[in-house]
C-alpha positions in Angstrom: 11.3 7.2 -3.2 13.1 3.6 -2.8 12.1 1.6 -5.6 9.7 -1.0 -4.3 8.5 -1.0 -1.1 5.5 -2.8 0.5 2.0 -1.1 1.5 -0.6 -3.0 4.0 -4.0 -1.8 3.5 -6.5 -3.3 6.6 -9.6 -2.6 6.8 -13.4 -3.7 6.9 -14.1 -5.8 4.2 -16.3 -4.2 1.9 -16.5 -4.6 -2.1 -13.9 -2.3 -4.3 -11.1 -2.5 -1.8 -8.8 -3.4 -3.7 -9.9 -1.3 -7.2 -9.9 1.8 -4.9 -6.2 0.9 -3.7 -5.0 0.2 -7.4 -6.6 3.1 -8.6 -4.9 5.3 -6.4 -1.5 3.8 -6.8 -1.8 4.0 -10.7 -2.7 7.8 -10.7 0.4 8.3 -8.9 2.4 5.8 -11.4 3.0 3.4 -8.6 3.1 0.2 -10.2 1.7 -2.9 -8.7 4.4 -6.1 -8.3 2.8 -8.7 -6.1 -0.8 -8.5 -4.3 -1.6 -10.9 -1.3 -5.0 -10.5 0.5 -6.9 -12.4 3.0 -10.2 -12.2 4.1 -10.2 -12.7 8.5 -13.4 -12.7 10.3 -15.0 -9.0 9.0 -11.5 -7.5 7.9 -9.8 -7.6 5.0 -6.3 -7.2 4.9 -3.5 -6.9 1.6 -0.3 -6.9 1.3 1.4 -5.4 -2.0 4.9 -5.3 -3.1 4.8 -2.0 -5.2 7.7 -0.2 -7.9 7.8 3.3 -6.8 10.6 4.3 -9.3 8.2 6.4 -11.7 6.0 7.5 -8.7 4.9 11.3 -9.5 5.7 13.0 -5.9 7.9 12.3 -3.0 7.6 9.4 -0.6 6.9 12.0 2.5 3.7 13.3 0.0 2.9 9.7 -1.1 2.5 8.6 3.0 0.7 11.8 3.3 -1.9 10.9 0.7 -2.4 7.5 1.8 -3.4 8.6 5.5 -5.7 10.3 4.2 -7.2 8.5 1.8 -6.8 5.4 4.4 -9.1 7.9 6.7 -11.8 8.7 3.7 -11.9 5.2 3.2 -11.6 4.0 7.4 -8.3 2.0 6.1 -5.1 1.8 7.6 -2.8 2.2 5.2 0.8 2.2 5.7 3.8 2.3 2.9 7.4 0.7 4.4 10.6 0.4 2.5 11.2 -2.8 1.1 14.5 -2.4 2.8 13.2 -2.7 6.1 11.7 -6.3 5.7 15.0 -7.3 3.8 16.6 -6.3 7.2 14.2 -7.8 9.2 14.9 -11.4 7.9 18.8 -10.6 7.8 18.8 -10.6 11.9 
């Protein structure tokens, strides 16, 4: 894996979003940078800027796990490279 990259997490708002997302990054060793959430209508969104360098599997497992813990949970979770939104605002 890159070393950071940033995960969305969207999903109906609910209490212990955000400890179940933290608690599945740190068991992986995926270390938490930056957090950002809002609250819009009945959904809550995040957006989190995480260090992936001492992550414990590969970044194809990693987005494996999180679609199907985003499922479990009935969150959309998705992990980008933080290289892709560098290049987004290069253009």
């Amino acid at each position: 894996m890159s070393d950071h990259s940033v995960l969305t997490v969207i999903g109906k708002d609910r209490i212990g979003i955000v400890a179940e997302v933290a608690t599945l990054l740190a068991e992986y060793h995926i270390n938490i940078l930056n957090i950002s959430q809002q609250l819009m209508e009945d959904f809550f969104t995040m957006i989190i800027l995480v260090d992936t360098e001492a992550c414990s599997i590969s970044r194809a497992e990693m987005l494996t796990i999180l679609a199907e813990e985003g499922k479990k949970r009935a969150l959309d979770m998705r992990l980008q490279d933080e290289a892709l939104f560098q290049a987004m605002y290069r253009i």
